[in-house]
TORKOL-4160 file (C-alpha; in steps of 0.2 Angstrom, whole numbers, padded with zeros to 4 digits, m for minus):
212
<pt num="1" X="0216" Y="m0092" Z="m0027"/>
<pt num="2" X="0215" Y="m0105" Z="m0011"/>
<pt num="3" X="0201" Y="m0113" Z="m0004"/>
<pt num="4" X="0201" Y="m0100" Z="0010"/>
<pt num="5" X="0201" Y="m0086" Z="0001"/>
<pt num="6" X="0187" Y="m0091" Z="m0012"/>
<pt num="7" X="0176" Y="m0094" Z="0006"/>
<pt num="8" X="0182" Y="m0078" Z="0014"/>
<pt num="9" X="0176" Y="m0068" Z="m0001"/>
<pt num="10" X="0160" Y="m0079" Z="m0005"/>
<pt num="11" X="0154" Y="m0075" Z="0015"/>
<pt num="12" X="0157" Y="m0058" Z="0014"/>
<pt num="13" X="0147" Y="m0056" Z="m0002"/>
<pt num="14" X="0132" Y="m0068" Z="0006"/>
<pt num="15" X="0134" Y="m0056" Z="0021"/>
<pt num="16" X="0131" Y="m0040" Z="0009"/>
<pt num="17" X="0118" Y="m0048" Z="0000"/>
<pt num="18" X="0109" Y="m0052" Z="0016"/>
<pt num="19" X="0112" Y="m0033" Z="0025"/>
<pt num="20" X="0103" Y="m0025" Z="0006"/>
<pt num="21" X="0089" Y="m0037" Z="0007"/>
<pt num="22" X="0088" Y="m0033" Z="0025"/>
<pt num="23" X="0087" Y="m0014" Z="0022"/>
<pt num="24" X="0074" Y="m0017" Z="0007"/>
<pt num="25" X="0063" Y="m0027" Z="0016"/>
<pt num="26" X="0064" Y="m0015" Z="0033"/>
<pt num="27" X="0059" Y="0001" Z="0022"/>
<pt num="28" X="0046" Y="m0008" Z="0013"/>
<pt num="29" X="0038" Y="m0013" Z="0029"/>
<pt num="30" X="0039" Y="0004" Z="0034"/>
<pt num="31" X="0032" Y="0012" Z="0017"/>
<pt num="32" X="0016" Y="m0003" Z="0019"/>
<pt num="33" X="0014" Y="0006" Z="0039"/>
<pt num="34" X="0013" Y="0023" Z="0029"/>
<pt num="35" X="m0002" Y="0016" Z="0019"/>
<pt num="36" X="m0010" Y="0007" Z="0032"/>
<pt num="37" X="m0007" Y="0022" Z="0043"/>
<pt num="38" X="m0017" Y="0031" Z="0028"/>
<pt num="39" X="m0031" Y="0019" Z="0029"/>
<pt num="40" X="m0036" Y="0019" Z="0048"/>
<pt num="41" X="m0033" Y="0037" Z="0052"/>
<pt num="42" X="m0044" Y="0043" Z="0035"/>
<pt num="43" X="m0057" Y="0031" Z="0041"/>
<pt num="44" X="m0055" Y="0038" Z="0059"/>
<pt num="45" X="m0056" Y="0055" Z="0055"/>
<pt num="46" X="m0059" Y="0060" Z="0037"/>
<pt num="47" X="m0048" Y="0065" Z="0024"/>
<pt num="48" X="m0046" Y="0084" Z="0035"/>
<pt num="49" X="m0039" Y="0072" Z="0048"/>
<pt num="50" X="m0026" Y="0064" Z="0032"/>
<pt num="51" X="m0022" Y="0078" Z="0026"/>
<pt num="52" X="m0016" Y="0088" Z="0044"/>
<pt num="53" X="m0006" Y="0069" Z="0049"/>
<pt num="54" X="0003" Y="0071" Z="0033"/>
<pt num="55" X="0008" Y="0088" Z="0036"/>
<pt num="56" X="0013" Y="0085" Z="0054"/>
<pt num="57" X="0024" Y="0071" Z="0048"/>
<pt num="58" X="0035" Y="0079" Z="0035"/>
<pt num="59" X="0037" Y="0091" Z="0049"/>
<pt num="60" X="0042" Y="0080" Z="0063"/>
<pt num="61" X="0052" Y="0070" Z="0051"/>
<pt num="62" X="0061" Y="0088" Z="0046"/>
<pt num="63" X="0064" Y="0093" Z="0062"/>
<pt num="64" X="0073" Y="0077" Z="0068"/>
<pt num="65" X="0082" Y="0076" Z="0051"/>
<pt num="66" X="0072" Y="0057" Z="0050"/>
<pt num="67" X="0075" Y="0050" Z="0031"/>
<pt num="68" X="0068" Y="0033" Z="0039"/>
<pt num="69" X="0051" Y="0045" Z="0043"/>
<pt num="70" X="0052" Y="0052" Z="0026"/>
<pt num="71" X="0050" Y="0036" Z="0018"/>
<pt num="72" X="0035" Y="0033" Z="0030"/>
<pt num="73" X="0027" Y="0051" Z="0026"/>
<pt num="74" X="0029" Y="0049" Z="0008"/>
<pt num="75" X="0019" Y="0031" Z="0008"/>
<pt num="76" X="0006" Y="0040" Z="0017"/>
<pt num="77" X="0008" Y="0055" Z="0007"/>
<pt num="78" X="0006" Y="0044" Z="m0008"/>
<pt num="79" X="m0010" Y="0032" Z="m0003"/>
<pt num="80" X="m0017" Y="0049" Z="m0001"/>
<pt num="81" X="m0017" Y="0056" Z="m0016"/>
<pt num="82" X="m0021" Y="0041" Z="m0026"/>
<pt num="83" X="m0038" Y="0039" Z="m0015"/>
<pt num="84" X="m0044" Y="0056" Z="m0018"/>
<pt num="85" X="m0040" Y="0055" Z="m0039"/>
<pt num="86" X="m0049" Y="0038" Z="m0041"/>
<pt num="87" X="m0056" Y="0028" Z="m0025"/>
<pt num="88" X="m0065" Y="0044" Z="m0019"/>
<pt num="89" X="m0074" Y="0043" Z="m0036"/>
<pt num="90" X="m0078" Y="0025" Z="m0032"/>
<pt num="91" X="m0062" Y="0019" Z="m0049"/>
<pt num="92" X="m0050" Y="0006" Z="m0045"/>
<pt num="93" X="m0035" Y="0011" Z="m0058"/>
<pt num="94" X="m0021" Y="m0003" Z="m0060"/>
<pt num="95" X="m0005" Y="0005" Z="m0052"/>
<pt num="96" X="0003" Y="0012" Z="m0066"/>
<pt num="97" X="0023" Y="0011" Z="m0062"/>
<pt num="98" X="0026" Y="0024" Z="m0074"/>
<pt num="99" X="0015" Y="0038" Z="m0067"/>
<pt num="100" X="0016" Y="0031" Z="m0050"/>
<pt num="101" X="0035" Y="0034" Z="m0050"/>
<pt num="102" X="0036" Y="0051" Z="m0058"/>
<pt num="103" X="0023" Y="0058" Z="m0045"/>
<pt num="104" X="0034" Y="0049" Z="m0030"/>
<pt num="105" X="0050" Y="0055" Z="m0036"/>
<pt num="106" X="0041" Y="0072" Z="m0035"/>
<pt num="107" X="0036" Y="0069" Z="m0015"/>
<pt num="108" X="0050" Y="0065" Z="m0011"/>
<pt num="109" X="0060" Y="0078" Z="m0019"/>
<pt num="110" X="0049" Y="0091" Z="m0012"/>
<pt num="111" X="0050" Y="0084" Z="0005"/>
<pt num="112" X="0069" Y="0084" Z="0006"/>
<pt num="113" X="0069" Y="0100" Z="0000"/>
<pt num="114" X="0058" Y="0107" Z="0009"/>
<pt num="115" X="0064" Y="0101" Z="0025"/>
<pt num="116" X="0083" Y="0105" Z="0020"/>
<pt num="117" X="0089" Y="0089" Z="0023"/>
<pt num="118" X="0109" Y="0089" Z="0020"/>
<pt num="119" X="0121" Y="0074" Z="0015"/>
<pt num="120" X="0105" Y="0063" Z="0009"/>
<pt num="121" X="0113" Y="0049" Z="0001"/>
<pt num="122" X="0111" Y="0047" Z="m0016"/>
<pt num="123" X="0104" Y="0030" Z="m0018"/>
<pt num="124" X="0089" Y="0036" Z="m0006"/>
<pt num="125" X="0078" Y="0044" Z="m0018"/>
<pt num="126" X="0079" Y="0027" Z="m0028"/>
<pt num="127" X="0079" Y="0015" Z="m0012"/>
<pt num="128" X="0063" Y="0025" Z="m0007"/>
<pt num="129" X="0055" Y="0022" Z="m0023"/>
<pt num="130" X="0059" Y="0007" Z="m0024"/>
<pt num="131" X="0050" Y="0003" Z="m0006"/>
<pt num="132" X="0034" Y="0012" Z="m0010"/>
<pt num="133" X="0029" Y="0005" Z="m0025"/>
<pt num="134" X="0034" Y="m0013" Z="m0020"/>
<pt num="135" X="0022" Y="m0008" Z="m0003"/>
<pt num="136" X="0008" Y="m0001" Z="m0015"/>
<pt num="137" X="0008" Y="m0017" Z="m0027"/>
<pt num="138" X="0010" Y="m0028" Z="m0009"/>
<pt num="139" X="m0007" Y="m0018" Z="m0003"/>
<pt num="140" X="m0016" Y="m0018" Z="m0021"/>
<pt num="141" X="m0010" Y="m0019" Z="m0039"/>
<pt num="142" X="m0011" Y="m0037" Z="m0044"/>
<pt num="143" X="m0017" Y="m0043" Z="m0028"/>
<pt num="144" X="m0036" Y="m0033" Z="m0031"/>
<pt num="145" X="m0050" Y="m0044" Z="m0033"/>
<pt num="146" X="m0066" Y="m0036" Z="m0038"/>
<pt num="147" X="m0080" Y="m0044" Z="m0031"/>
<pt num="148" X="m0092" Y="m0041" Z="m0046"/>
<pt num="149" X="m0079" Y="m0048" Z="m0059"/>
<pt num="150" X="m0072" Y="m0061" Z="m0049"/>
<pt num="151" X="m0075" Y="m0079" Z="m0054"/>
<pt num="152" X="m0081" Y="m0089" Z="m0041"/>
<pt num="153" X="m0064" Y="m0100" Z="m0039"/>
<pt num="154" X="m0057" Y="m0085" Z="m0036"/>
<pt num="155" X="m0067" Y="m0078" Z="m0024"/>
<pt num="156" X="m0069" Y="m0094" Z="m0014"/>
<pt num="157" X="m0049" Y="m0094" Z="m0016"/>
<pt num="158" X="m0049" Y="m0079" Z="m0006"/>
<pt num="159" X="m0043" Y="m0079" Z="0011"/>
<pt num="160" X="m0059" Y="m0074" Z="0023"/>
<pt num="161" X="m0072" Y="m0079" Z="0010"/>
<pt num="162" X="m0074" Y="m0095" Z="0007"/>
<pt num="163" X="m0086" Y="m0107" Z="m0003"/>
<pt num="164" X="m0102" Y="m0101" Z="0007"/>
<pt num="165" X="m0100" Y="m0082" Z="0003"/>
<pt num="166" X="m0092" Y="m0085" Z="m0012"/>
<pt num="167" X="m0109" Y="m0094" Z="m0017"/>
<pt num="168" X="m0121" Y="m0079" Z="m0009"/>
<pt num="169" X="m0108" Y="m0066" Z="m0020"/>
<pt num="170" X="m0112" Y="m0074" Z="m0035"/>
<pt num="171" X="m0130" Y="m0075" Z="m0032"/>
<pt num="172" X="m0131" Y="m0057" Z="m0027"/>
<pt num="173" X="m0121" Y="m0049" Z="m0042"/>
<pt num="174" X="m0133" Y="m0059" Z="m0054"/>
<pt num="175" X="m0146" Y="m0051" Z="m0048"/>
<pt num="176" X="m0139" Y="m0035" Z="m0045"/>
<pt num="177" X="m0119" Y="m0028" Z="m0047"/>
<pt num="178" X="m0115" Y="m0023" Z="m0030"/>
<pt num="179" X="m0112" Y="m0005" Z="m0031"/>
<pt num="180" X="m0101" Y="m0001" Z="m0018"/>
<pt num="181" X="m0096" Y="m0006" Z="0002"/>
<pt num="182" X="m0112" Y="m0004" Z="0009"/>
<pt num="183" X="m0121" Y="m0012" Z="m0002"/>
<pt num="184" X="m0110" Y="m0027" Z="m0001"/>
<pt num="185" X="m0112" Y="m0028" Z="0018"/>
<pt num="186" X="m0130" Y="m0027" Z="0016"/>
<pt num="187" X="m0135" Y="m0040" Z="0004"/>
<pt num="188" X="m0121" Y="m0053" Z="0009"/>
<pt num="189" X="m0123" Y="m0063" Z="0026"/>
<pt num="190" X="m0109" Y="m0063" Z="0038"/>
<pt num="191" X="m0099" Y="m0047" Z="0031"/>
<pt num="192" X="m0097" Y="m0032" Z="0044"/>
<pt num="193" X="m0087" Y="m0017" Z="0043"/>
<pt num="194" X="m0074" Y="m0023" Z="0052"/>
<pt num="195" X="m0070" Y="m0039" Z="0040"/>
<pt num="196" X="m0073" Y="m0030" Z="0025"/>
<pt num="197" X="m0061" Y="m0020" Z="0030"/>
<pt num="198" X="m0048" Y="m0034" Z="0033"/>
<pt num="199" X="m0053" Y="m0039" Z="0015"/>
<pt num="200" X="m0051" Y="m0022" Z="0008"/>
<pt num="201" X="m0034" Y="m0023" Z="0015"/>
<pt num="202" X="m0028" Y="m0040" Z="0007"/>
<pt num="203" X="m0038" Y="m0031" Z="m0009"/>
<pt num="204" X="m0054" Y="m0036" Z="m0011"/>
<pt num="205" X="m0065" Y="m0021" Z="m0022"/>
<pt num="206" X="m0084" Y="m0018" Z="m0020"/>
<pt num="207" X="m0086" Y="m0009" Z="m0038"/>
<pt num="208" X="m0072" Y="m0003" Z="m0038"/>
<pt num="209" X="m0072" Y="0006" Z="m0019"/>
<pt num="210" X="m0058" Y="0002" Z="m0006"/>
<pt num="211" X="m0067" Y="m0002" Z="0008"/>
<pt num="212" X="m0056" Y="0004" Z="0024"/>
């Protein structure tokens, strides 16, 4: 094989490589939007408020035979349920890849079926699996910090908190464990609402609550 050949064959399987990462990372990023989605509109308008947005999207996504809208459905769909099995009860459970992927596999099952969706390719129920775990670790799993566990390196590590708040934390908890969001925004200076919420997203836990 000549020098040409071996280059001609080495840029099309760079080129390949790069159009599969490409499509990875695109419906990942749109499985993360799915759980942020999940975030601001429960927080906007309740769970009742979820729960009629997720319904509305497997059917907009049926009617326009959208499998990029499924994906997006199903990460909502996903965060959903996980918040009313343990962050509703005020638990933080480590995502568990094993359960996590037997009850997405499940979604999006139903959701093609129910929708009728014809000439799904057969690497999608994979790719989307794929996509909304990696977006559910990427929101939580091994990034979750828990403020009353945390060591103080770690919280002063933490993007947004800092050596000051890191200090009052430490202080506080000694006293008292937090025991959820409000508590938190109470007794530490300088937290609001609004940054906790930023902190939630990059996963800081006040006992265990998510606090978007």
């Amino acid at each position: 094989m000549n020098s040409i050949n071996k280059f001609l064959i080495l840029s099309t399987f760079l080129l390949f490589c790069g159009s599969v990462f490409g499509q990875n990372k695109a419906a990942t990023d749109n499985a993360k939007l799915g759980i942020d989605d999940f975030w601001r509109i429960k927080n906007e308008s309740g769970m009742q408020g979820a729960d009629e947005f997720r319904r509305k999207c497997y059917k907009d996504a049926a009617a326009a035979k959208d499998l990029v809208r499924i994906q997006y459905c199903v990460a909502f769909h996903y965060t959903g349920y996980q918040y009313e099995q343990f962050y509703s009860k005020k638990m933080h459970m480590p995502l568990n890849e094993g359960f996590a992927a037997k009850d997405i596999s499940l979604m999006i099952t139903e959701s093609l079926e129910g929708s009728n969706f014809k000439g799904v390719p057969e690497t999608f129920i994979q790719e989307t699996l794929d996509a909304v775990l990696k977006a559910m670790k990427q929101t939580s799993g091994e990034n979750v910090i828990e403020i009353n566990a945390a060591s103080e390196e770690k919280l002063n590590n933490f993007v947004g908190i800092g050596q000051l708040r890191a200090a009052i934390i430490i202080r506080e908890r000694a006293v008292l464990p937090f025991s959820g969001c409000l508590d938190f925004v109470q007794r530490v200076r300088g937290v609001g609402p609004l940054f906790l919420a930023k902190m939630s997203e990059k996963g800081l836990r006040a006992n265990g609550e998510d606090c978007r």
